[in-house]
C-alpha positions in Angstrom: 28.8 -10.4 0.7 25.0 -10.9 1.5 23.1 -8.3 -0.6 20.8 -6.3 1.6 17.1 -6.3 0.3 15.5 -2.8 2.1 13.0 -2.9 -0.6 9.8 -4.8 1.3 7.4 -2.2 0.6 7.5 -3.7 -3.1 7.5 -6.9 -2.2 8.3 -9.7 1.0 9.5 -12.8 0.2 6.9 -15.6 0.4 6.7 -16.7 4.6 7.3 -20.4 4.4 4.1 -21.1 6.5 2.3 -19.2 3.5 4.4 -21.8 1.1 3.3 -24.9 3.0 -0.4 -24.3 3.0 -0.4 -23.2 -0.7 1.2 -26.8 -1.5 -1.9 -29.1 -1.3 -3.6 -26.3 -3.5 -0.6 -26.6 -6.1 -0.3 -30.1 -6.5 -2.9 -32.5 -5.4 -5.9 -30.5 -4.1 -6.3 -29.0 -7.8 -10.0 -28.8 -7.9 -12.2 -25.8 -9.4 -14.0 -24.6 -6.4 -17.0 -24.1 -8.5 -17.3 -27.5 -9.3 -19.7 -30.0 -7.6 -17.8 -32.6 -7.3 -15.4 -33.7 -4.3 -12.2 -32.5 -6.0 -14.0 -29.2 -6.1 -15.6 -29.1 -2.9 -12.1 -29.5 -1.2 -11.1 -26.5 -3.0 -14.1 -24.6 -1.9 -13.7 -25.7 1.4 -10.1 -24.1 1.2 -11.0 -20.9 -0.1 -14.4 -21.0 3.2 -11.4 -21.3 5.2 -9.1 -18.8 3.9 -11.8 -16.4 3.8 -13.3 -16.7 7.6 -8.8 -16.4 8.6 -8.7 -12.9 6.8 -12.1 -11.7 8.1 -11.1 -12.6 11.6 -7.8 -10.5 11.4 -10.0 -7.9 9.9 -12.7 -8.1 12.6 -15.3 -8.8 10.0 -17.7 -11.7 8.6 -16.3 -13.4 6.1 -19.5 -12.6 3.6 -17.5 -8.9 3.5 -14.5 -10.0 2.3 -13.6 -9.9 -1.9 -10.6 -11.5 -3.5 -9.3 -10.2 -6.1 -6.1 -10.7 -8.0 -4.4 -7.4 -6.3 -4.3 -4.6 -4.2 -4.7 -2.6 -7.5 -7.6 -4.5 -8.6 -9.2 -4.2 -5.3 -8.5 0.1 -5.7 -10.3 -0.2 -9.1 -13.6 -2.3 -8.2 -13.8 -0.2 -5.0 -13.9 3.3 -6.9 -15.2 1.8 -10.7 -17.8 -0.7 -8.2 -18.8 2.1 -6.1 -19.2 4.8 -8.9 -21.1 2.0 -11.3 -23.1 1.2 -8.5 -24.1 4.7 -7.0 -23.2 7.5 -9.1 -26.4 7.8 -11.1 -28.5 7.7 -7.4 -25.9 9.7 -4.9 -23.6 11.6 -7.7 -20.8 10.9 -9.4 -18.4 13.2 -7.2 -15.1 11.4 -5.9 -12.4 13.0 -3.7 -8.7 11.1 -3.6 -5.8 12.8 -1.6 -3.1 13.7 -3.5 -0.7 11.2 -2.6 -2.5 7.6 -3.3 -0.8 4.8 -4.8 -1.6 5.3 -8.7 -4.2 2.0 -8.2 -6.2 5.0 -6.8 -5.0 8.1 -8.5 -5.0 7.2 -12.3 -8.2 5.2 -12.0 -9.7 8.3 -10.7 -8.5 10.6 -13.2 -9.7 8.1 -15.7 -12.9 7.7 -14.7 -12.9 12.2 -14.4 -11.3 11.7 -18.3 -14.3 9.5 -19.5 -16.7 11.7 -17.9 -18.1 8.7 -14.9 -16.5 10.9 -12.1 -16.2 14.6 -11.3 -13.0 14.4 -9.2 -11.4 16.5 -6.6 -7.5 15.8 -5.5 -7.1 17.2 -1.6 -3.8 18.4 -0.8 -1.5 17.0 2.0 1.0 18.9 4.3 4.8 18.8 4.7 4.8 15.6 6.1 2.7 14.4 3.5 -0.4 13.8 5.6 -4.0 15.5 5.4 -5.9 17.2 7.2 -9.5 15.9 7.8 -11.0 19.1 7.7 -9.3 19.8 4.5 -11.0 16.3 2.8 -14.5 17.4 4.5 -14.2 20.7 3.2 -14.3 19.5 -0.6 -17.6 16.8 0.0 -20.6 17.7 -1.2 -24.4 16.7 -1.6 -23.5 14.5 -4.9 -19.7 13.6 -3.2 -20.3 9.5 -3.7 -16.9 8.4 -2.8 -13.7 9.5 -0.8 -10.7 7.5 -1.1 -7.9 8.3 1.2 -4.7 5.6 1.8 -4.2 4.8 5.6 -0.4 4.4 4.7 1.1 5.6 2.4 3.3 3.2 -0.4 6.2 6.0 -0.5 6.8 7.9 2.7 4.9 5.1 4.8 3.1 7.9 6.4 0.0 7.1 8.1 -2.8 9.0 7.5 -5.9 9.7 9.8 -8.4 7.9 8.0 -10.9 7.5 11.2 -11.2 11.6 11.7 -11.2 11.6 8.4 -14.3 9.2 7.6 -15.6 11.4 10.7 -15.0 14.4 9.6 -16.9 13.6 6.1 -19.8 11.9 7.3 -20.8 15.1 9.4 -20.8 17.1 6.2 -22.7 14.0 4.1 -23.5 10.5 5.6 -24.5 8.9 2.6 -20.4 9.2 0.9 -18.8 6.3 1.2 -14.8 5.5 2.4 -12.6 3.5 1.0 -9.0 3.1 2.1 -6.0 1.4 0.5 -4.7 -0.3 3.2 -2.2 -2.3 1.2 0.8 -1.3 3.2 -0.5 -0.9 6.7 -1.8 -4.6 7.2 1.0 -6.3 9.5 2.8 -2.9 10.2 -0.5 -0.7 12.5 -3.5 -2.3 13.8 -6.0 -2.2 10.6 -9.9 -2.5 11.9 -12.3 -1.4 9.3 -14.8 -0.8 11.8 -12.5 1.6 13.9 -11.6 3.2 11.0 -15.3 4.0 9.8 -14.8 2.9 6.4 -16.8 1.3 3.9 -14.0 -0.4 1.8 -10.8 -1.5 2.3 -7.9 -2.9 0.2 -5.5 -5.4 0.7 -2.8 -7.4 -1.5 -0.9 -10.7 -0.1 2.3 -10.0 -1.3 3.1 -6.9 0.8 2.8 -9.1 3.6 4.8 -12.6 3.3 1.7 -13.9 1.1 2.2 -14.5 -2.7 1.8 -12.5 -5.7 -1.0 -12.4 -7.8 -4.2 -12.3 -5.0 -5.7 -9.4 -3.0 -8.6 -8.7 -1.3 -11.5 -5.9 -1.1 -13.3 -5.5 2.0 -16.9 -4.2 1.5 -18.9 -3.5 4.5 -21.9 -5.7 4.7 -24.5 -3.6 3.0 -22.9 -1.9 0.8 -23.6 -2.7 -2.9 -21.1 -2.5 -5.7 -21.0 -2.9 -9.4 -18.9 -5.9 -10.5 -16.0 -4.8 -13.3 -15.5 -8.6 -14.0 -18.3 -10.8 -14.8 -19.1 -14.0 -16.2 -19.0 -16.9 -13.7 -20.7 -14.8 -10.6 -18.1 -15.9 -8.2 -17.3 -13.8 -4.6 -21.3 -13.1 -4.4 -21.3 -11.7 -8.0 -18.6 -9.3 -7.0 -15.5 -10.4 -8.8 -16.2 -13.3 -11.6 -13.4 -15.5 -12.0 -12.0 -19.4 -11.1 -10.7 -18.4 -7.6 -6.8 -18.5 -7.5 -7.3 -21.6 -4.6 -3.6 -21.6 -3.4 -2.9 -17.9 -3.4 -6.4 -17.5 -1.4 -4.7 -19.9 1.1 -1.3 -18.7 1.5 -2.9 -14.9 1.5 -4.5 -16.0 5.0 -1.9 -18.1 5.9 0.6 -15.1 5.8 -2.1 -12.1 7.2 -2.9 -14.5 10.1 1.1 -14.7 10.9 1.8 -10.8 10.1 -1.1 -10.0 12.3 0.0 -12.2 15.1 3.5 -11.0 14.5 2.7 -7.1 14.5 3.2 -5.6 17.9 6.8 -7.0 18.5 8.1 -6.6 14.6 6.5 -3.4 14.7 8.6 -2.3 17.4 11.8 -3.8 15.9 11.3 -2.2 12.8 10.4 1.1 14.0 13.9 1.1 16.1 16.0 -0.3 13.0 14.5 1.9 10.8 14.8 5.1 12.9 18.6 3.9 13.3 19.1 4.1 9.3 17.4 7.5 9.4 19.7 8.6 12.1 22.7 7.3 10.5 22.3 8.3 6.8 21.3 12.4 8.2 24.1 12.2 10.3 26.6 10.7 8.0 25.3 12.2 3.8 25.5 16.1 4.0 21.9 17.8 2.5 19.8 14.3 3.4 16.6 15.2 3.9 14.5 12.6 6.1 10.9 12.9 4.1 9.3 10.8 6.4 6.3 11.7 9.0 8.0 11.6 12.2 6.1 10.2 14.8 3.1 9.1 12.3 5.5 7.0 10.2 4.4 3.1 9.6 7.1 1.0 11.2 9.6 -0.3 8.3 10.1 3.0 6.4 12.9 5.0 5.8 12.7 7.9 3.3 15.3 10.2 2.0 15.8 12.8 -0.5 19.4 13.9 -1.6 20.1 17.4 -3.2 22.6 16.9 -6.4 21.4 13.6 -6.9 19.1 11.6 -9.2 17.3 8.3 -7.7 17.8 6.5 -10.7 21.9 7.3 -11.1 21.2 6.4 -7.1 19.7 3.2 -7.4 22.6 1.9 -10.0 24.8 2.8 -7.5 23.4 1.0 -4.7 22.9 -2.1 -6.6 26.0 -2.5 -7.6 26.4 -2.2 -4.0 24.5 -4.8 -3.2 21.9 -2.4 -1.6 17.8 -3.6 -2.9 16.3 -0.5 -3.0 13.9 2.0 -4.4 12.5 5.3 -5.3 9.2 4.8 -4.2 6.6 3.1 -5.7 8.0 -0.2 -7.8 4.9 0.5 -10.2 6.5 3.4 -11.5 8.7 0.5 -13.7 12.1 2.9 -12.7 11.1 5.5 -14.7 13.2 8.2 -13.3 10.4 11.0 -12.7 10.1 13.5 -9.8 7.7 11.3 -7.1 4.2 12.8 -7.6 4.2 12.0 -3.5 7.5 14.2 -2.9 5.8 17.1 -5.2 2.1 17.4 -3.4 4.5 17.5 0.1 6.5 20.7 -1.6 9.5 19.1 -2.4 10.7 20.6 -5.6 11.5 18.6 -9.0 15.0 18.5 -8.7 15.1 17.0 -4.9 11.7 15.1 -5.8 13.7 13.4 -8.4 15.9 12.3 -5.9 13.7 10.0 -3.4 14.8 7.0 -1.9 13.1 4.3 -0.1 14.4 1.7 1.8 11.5 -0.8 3.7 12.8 -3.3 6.1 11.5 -6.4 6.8 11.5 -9.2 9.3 15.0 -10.3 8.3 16.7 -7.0 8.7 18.9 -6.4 11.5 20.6 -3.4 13.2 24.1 -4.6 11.3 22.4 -4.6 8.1 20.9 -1.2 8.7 24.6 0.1 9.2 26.4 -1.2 6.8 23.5 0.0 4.3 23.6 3.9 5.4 27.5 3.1 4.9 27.0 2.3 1.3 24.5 4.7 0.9 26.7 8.0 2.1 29.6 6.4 0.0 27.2 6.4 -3.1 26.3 9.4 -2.9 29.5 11.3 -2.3 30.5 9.1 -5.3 27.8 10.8 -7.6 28.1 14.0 -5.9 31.7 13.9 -6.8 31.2 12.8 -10.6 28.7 15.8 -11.2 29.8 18.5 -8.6 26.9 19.0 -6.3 27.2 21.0 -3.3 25.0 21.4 -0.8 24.7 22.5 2.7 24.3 21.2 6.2 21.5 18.2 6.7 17.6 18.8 7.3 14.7 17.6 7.6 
């Protein structure tokens, strides 16, 4: 039988109208697009192109926009850039929540480690969103940066990052706001200027688009320090031969998910709240750790009492179920989800997340059969290591 991949917030496979436009760039379009010769110039003229086709889902010039090789790259140069840049004039204070994608958190308690950031960590609710008043609370005279994720890579919760960026710039206008919006472009309408922030992250492969390329948005006046350099390439921002095909199919597959987004968003929210529905109502104890109404379309969460997402995950593959237990950076180490804990979720049910991210493939069958298999593993595991628990919550 068809294995069923519910794992998209890891990774989508490549749209073919991404594919076809990469071609050219992969075979005979194979210029260096620093090069000043008409081999080169065609691959410059690619990457002019790509560029203006992100900026215009983005609302922005295309002067604002930064590739990079990944969403985690873009995290780094947006807090390393920004600190670099500004720390020495504005401060060297920076304020993350305390449930960003590790691009964000580690890099931040890194730069705290080596002494180039005094760093605060904000605390999230139940349903693992946070308060604005709660980040604007924290910011200070020398508070340089706040980073805050607009949805989040584990729960797909999506935070308020526009009363949040409000909320700061009352207490100090000069901070600056980045977002990782690495999971929210193609699922909720993402408009940097809307959102008041001064950096945003991106990656292509979250969103039909191939591996290996991201993207930084930098708000036209807003200087950072470059972490790679050499060659002087994206406006001295990010040295390096530009990756000319991934560039292409990056806004190849953001220009489809964009024009896609209402409609799938809709279908995904109803399949997904479908598999939530189904596994509550059929796995006794499952917890939905989800955010309810402010949940990106495409995730379902749980968290099962008496049971381990790693002995989970074995099951489930054996299945035929493509899942995870949050972020796929963690490499399957099986550690409590550092999202799960800052909600409240103790170690023993945060070692027990699973994630399953649907796609534009995934249909109402294939979110039935899958909470099928899912209650069956479980009560399999549950029955090899004696687990009880009680009724379902949430």
């Amino acid at each position: 039988m068809t294995r069923l991949y519910l794992d998209h917030a890891a990774t989508t496979p490549l749209a073919a109208e991404a594919l076809k436009e990469m071609m050219p760039y992969l075979t005979t379009t194979y210029g260096n697009p620093s090069a000043v010769h008409a081999t080169g110039r065609a691959a410059r003229a690619a990457v002019d192109s790509a560029r203006d086709r992100v900026a215009a889902v983005l609302g922005c010039t295309q002067r604002e926009i930064v590739f990079t090789g990944s969403g985690t790259e873009a995290d780094n140069l947006a807090l390393r850039g920004v600190l670099e840049r500004w720390g020495a004039e504005r401060g060297r204070h920076l304020v993350v929540s305390a449930v960003e994608h590790d691009g964000v958190l580690e890099t931040a308690r890194r730069l705290e480690e080596t002494g180039a950031a005094a760093l605060t960590i904000v605390a999230c609710a139940r349903d693992g969103r946070v308060a604005p008043d709660a980040v604007a609370a924290v910011v200070t005279p020398e508070t340089v940066l706040v980073s805050v994720m607009l949805v989040n890579n584990e729960t797909g919760a999506v935070q308020d990052v526009a009363a949040i960026a409000a909320a700061v710039h009352r207490r100090n206008p000069a901070t600056l706001i980045h977002t990782d919006a690495v999971q929210a472009l193609g699922r909720i309408p993402v408009d940097p200027g809307a959102l008041g922030v001064d950096l945003l992250s991106l990656s292509a492969h979250k969103l039909y688009g191939p591996k290996g390329v991201g993207a930084l948005w930098v708000r036209h006046g807003v200087a950072i320090a470059a972490q790679t350099t050499g060659g002087g390439q994206e406006r001295n921002r990010r040295s390096a031969t530009e990756n000319v095909a991934g560039i292409t199919g990056f806004a190849a597959a953001a220009d489809l998910a964009e024009r896609r987004r209402a409609v799938e968003g809709d279908r995904q929210a109803g399949v997904c709240r479908r598999l939530v529905a189904a596994v509550l109502a059929s796995v006794p104890g499952a917890i939905d750790t989800g955010a309810g109404d402010h949940t990106a379309p495409g995730f379902a969460t749980f968290a099962f009492p008496g049971v381990r997402s790693d002995v989970l995950l074995t099951a489930l593959d054996m299945a035929g179920v493509d899942a995870s237990a949050g972020s796929a950076c963690a490499g399957g180490a099986p550690l409590p989800s550092h999202v799960l804990r800052a909600m409240g979720y103790p170690d023993d049910l945060a070692a027990g997340a699973l994630r399953c991210t649907t796609g534009r493939s995934t249909t109402l069958e294939d979110v039935d059969r899958a909470a099928a298999l899912i209650a069956a593993a479980v009560q399999q595991i549950r029955g090899r290591t004696g687990a009880a628990v009680g009724a379902s919550a949430r």
